[in-house]
C-alpha positions in Angstrom: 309.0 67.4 16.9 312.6 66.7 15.8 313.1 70.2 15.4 311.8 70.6 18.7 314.4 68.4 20.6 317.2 69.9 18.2 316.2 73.4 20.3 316.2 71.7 23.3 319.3 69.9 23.5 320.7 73.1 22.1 319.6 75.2 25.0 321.6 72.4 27.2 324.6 72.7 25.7 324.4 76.5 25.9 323.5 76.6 29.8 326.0 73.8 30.4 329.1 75.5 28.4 328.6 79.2 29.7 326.8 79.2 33.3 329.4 78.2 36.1 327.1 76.8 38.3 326.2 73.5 36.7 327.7 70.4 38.5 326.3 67.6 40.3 325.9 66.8 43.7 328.6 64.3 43.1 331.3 66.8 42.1 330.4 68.7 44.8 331.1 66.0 47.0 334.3 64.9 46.0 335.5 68.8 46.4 334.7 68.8 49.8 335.6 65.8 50.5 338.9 66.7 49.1 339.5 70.0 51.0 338.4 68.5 54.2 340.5 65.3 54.2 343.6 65.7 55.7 342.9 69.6 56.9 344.6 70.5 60.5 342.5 73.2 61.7 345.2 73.7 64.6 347.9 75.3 62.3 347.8 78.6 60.6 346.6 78.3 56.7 349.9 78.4 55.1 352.6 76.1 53.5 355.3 78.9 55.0 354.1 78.9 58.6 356.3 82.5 59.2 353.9 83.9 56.5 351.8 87.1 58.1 348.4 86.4 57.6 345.6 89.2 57.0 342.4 88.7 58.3 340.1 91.5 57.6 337.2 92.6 59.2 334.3 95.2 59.3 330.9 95.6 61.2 327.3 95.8 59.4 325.1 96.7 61.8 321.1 95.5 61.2 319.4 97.6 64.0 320.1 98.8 68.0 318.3 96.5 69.5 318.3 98.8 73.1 321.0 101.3 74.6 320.4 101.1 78.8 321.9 104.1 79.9 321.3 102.9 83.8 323.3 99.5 83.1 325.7 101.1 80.9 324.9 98.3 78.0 324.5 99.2 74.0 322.6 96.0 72.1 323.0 95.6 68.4 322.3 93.0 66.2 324.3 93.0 63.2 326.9 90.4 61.4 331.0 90.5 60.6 332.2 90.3 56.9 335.8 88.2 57.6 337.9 87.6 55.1 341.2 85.9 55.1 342.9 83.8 53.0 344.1 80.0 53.1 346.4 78.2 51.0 345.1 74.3 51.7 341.9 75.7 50.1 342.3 75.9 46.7 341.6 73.9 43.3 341.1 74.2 39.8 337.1 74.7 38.8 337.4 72.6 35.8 338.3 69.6 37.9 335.0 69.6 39.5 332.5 70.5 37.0 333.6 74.2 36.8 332.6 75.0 40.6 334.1 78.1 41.4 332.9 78.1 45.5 331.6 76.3 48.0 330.4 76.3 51.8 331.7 74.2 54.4 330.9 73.7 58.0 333.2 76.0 60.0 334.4 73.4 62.5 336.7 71.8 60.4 338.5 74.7 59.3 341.1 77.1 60.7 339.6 80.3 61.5 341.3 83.6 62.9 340.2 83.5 66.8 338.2 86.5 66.9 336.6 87.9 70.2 334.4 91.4 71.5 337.0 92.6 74.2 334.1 94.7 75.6 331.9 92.4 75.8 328.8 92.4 78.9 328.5 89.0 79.5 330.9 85.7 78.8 334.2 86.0 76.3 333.4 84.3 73.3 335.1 83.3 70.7 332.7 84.7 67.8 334.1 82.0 65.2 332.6 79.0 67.0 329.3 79.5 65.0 326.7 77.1 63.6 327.4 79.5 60.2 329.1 77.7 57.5 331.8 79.7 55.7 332.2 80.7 52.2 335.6 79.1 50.1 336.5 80.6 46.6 338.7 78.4 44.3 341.3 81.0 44.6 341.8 80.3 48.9 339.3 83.3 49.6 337.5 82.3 52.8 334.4 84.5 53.5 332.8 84.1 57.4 329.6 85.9 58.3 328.8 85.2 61.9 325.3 87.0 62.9 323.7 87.9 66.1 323.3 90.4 68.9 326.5 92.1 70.6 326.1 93.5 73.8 329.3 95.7 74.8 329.7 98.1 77.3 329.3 102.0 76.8 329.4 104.3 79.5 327.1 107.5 78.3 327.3 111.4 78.6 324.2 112.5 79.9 325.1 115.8 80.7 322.6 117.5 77.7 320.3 115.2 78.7 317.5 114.6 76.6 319.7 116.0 73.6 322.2 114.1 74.5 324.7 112.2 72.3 327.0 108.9 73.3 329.6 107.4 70.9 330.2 104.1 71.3 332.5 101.1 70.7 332.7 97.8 69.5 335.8 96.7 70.3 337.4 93.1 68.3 340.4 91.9 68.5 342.7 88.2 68.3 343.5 86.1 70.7 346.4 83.6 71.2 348.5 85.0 67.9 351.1 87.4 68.1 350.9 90.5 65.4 353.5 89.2 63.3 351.6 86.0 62.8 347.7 87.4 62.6 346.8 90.8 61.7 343.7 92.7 61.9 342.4 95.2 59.1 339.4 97.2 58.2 337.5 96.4 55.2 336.4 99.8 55.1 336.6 103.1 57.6 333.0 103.0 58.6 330.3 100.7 59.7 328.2 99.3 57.2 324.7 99.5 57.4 323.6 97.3 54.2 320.3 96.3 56.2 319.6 98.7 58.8 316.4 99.2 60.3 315.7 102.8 62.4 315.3 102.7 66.3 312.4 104.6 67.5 314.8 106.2 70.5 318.2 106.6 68.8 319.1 108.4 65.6 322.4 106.6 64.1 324.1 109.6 62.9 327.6 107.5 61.6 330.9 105.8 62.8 334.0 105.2 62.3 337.1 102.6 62.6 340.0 103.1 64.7 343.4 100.9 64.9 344.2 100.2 68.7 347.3 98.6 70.3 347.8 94.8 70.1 346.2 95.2 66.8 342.3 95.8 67.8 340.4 97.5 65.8 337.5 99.4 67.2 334.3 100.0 65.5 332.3 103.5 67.2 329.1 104.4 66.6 327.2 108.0 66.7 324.0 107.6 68.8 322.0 110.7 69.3 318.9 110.5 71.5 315.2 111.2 70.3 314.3 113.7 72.5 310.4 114.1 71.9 309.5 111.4 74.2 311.2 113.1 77.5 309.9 116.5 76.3 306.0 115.4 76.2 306.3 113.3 79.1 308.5 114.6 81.5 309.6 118.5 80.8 306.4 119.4 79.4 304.4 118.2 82.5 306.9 119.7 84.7 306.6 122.6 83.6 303.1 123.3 83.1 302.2 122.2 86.9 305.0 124.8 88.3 303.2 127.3 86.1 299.8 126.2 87.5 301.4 126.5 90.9 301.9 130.3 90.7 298.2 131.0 89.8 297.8 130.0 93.8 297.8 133.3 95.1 294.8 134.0 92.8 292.8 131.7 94.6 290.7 133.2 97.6 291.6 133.8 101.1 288.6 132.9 102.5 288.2 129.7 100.6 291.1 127.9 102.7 292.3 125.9 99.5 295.8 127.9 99.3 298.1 125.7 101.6 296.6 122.1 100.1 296.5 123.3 96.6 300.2 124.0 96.3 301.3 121.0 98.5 299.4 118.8 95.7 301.6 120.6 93.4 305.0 119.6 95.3 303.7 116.4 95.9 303.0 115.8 91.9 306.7 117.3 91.1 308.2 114.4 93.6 307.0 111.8 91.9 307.8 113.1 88.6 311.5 113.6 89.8 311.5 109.8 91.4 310.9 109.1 87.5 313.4 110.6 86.0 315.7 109.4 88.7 315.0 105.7 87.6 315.8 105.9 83.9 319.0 107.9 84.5 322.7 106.3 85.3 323.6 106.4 89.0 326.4 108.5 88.5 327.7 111.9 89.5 330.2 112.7 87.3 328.7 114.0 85.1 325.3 115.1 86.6 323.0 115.7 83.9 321.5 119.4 83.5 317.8 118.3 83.9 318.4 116.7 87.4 319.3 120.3 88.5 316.5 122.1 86.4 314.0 119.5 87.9 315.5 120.3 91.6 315.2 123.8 90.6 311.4 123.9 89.9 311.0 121.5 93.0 312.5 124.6 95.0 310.4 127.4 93.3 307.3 125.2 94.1 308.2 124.4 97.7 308.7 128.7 97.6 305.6 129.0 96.0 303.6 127.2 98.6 305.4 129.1 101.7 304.9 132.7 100.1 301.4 131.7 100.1 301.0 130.6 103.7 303.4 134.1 104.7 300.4 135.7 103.1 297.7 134.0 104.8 299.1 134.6 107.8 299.0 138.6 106.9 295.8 138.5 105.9 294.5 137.0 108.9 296.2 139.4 110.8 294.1 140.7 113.8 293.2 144.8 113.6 294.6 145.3 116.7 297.9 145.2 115.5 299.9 147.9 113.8 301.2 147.5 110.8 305.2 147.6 110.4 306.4 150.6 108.2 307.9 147.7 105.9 304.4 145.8 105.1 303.1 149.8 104.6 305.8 150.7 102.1 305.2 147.2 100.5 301.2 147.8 100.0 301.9 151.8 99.0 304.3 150.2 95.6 302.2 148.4 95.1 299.0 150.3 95.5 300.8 153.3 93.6 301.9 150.9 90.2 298.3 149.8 90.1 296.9 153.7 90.0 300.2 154.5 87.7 298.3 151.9 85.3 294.7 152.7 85.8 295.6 156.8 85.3 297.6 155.7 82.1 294.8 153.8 80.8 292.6 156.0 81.5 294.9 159.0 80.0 294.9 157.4 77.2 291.0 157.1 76.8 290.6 160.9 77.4 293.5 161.5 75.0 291.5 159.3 72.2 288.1 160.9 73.3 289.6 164.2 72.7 291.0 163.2 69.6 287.1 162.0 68.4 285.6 165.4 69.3 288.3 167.9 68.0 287.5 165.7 64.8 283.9 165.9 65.1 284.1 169.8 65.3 286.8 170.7 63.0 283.8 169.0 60.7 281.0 170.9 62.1 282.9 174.5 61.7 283.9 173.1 58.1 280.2 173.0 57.3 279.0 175.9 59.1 282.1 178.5 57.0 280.4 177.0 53.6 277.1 177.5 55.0 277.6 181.1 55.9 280.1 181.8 52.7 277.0 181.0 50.5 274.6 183.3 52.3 277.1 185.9 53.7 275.2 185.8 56.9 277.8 184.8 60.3 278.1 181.7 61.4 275.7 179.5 63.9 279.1 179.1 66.4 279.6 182.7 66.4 276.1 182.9 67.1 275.8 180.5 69.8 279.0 181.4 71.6 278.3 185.2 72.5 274.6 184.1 73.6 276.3 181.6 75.6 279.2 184.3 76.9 276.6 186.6 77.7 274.3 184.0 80.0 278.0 182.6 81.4 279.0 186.0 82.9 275.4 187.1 84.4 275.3 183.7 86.6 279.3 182.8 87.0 279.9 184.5 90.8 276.8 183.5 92.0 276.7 180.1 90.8 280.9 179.6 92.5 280.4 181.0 95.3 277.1 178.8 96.0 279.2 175.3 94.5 282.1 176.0 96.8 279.9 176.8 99.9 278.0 173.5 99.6 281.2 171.1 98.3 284.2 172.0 100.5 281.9 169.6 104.0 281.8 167.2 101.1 285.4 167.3 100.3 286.1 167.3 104.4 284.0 164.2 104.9 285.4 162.1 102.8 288.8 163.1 103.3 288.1 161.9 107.2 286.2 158.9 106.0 289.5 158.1 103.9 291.8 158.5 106.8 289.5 156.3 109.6 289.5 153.5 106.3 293.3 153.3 106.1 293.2 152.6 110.3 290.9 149.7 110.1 291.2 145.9 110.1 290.8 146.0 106.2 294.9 147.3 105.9 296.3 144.0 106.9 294.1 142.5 104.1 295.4 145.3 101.2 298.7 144.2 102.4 297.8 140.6 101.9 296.3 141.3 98.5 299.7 143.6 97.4 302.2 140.3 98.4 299.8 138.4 96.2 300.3 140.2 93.1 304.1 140.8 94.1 304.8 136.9 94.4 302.8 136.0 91.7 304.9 138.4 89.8 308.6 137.5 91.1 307.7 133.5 90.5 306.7 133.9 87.1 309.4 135.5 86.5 312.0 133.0 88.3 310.4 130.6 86.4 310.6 131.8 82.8 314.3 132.2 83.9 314.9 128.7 84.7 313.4 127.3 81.8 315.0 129.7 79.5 318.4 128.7 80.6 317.8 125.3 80.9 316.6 125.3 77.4 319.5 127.2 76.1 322.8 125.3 77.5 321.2 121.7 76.4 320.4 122.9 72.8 323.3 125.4 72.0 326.0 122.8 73.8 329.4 123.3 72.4 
C-alpha cells in the first residue's frame, strides 16, 4: 500500500513540475484581476502612445450561407483570426502558477475598431462581441468574432447558368489614422479550416488585396452549379420548342393545329416569367439566356403562324388558281421527294443486280465443271439457242400486237394525269409541300440557336 501512494504522489509531482496548465482557480483569479484593474480601454495598448500598432487580420470562411443574385447580397458565415499586440497585458507565468494564457471578457479591453465597409444592413463595429478574447503572457491578444456577414456583390450574369462572380469582403478601421493602426493579412488567401460545400456554388479560391486608407479586402471565387437551371429550365425549353415543330405533322382535318401550338407559346411564357424572377433587374449586362429564351419564344410564335398560313392553303377553294409561286413551291418539293424515292429505289435494283450476277456467275461455275467432266456442252448453251430460236419466230408479232393495245393505255392515263393536276386536290399538295418545308427550316433554326447558345456560355473567354 505504501508503495502504492509512493507511485502516486510521484505521478503528482511529475504532472505538477512539467504540464503548464496546473494552477488553481485562485491564481487564475488574481491574474485577471491584475490585468483588468486599472486597464483604460480608451487609449491605444502602448506605454509609447506614437508607437504604430499592427493588428492583423484574415477571413475563415465556414460555409455560403446564400448568394441572391436579384438583391445583389452574398451571405457567409465564417469567423476573423485578429491578432495584435498590447503592452499592459503581460506577466511572468511563474508568478501565477505557471499560467501561460488566459481569456477575458472583451469589454474591458482595448480592441482595434474593426468594421465590414460593404456591409447590407447596419455598420457594426465587429469587436463589440459577447466572444471573450485570448491573452498570451507575452502581450499576444487573439479575437475570434463568429457569425454571418452579409456584404454586397453585384454579379455577372452574362454566361448565365455558367456563370462566375468574385466577390468582396471588404474590413477596414475606423477612428485611427494609418500611422497609429495598421491593417495586415495573416495570410494571402481565405482560410477555409471548417468549410462546408454549398449545393449551388462551387468555391473555387480567393485572395487578399491592400486598398487605400489601409482596407484590406478579402474576394472570393464563386462559380455557379449549373445542373439545376439545365434540368429545370433549358432542358424543358427546349424539348417543348422541339415538340412544337412536329405540328405540321398533325392532320388537317383534325382542327388541332392552331390550339396545339398556342399551348406551346403559352407553356414557353410562363417558363420565361420564371426565369425572369430569379434574375437581377438589370440591363447592363443582359444575360445570354434571356435572349436564347426570347429567341425560342419567336421561333414558337413562327411556328404556330406557318401553320395557320398552311391551313389556310389547304382550305383553299378549287375555284381558285394557283399562283406560279405556290406551283414552283409544291414542284421542289414534289421533285426532292421523287429524287429520294428513285435513289432508294436505284439502289435496291443496283443490290438486286448485284445478288443475281452472283447467283449466276455460280450456276455457269457449276455447269463448265459439269460439262468438263463429260465433254458434252453446257445446259446454258443449250437453253439459250432453244430460247433464241422461239424468241425470233414470235418477236414481230408479239410487238406489233403489245404496242397496238398499250399506246390508248399510255394516252389515258396521261389525260387522267393532266385533269388530276387541275382539281381541288392541288391546293392540298401545296399545303402538304409547306408542311414538310417548315418543318424542315424550323428544325433547322432551332438546332442553330441552341448550338450557339451553348457555345458562347461554355467556351466564354
Amino acid at each position: 500500500m505504501n508503495l502504492i501512494l509512493k507511485y502516486c504522489f510521484f505521478a503528482i509531482y511529475i504532472i505538477c513540475t512539467f504540464n503548464a496548465e496546473c494552477y488553481t482557480a485562485d491564481q487564475t483569479k488574481a491574474l485577471i484581476n491584475n490585468l483588468t484593474t486599472g486597464y483604460n480601454k480608451n487609449i491605444k495598448p502602448r506605454y509609447n502612445q506614437s508607437e504604430l500598432i499592427t493588428v492583423r487580420i484574415t477571413l475563415d470562411v465556414i460555409s455560403i450561407q446564400d448568394f441572391d443574385e436579384v438583391k445583389e447580397v452574398l451571405a457567409i458565415v465564417g469567423y476573423l483570426h485578429i491578432r495584435w499586440y498590447d503592452d499592459f497585458l503581460t506577466w511572468n507565468p511563474e508568478d501565477y502558477g505557471t499560467i501561460s494564457n488566459t481569456s477575458i471578457i472583451n469589454d474591458v479591453l482595448w480592441k482595434p475598431p474593426i468594421i465590414l465597409v460593404n456591409k447590407v444592413n447596419k455598420i457594426e463595429n465587429l469587436m463589440d462581441s459577447w466572444q471573450k478574447v485570448r491573452v498570451l503572457h507575452t502581450g499576444d491578444v487573439f479575437y475570434f468574432p463568429v457569425g454571418t456577414h452579409s456584404v454586397t456583390c453585384t454579379p455577372d450574369i452574362t454566361y448565365y447558368p455558367f456563370d462566375s462572380h468574385t466577390c468582396y469582403f471588404n474590413f477596414s478601421l475606423w477612428e485611427y489614422y494609418e500611422t497609429e493602426v495598421v491593417l495586415k493579412p495573416f495570410t494571402k488567401e481565405v482560410l477555409r479550416t471548417y468549410y462546408t460545400a454549398n449545393g449551388a456554388w462551387d468555391f473555387l479560391g480567393s485572395r487578399v488585396d491592400k486598398n487605400l486608407f489601409g482596407s484590406l479586402s478579402f474576394g472570393l471565387y464563386l462559380k455557379r452549379k449549373p445542373w439545376f437551371v439545365l434540368f429545370n429550365v433549358i432542358v424543358p425549353m427546349t424539348l417543348m420548342v422541339f415538340l412544337n415543330a412536329f405540328v405540321f405533322f398533325i392532320p388537317a382535318e383534325c382542327g388541332e393545329r392552331i390550339s396545339y401550338g398556342v399551348t406551346v407559346v403559352l407553356a414557353i411564357a410562363v417558363f420565361l416569367t420564371l426565369v425572369g424572377e430569379n434574375l437581377p433587374k438589370t440591363s447592363s449586362p443582359m444575360p445570354i439566356i434571356s435572349f436564347y429564351l426570347l429567341a425560342l419564344l419567336i421561333t414558337s410564335i413562327l411556328i404556330t403562324a406557318a401553320s395557320i398560313f398552311s391551313l389556310r392553303i389547304y382550305h383553299q377553294t378549287s375555284s381558285e388558281n394557283v399562283t406560279s409561286f405556290m406551283y414552283q413551291i409544291e414542284k421542289l418539293c414534289r421533285s426532292k421527294s421523287i429524287n429520294w424515292k428513285q435513289k432508294k429505289l436505284k439502289n435496291e435494283t443496283d443490290l438486286h443486280n448485284l445478288k443475281n450476277n452472283v447467283q449466276g456467275s455460280k450456276k455457269n461455275h457449276m455447269e463448265r465443271n459439269v460439262s468438263k467432266m463429260d465433254g458434252s456442252p453446257p445446259v446454258s448453251t443449250i437453253l439459250s439457242d432453244l430460247h433464241g430460236r422461239n424468241k425470233h419466230l414470235n418477236f414481230t408479232n408479239r410487238d406489233n400486237t403489245q404496242s397496238i393495245e398499250e399506246r390508248p393505255e399510255e394516252e389515258s392515263s396521261l389525260n387522267e394525269k393532266d385533269s388530276k393536276d387541275n382539281t381541288e386536290g392541288t391546293w392540298k399538295d401545296i399545303s402538304v409541300a409547306l408542311d414538310k418545308m417548315f418543318f424542315a427550316l424550323f428544325i433547322v433554326l432551332f438546332t442553330v440557336e441552341t448550338v450557339v447558345f451553348f457555345a458562347i456560355v461554355t467556351l466564354k473567354p
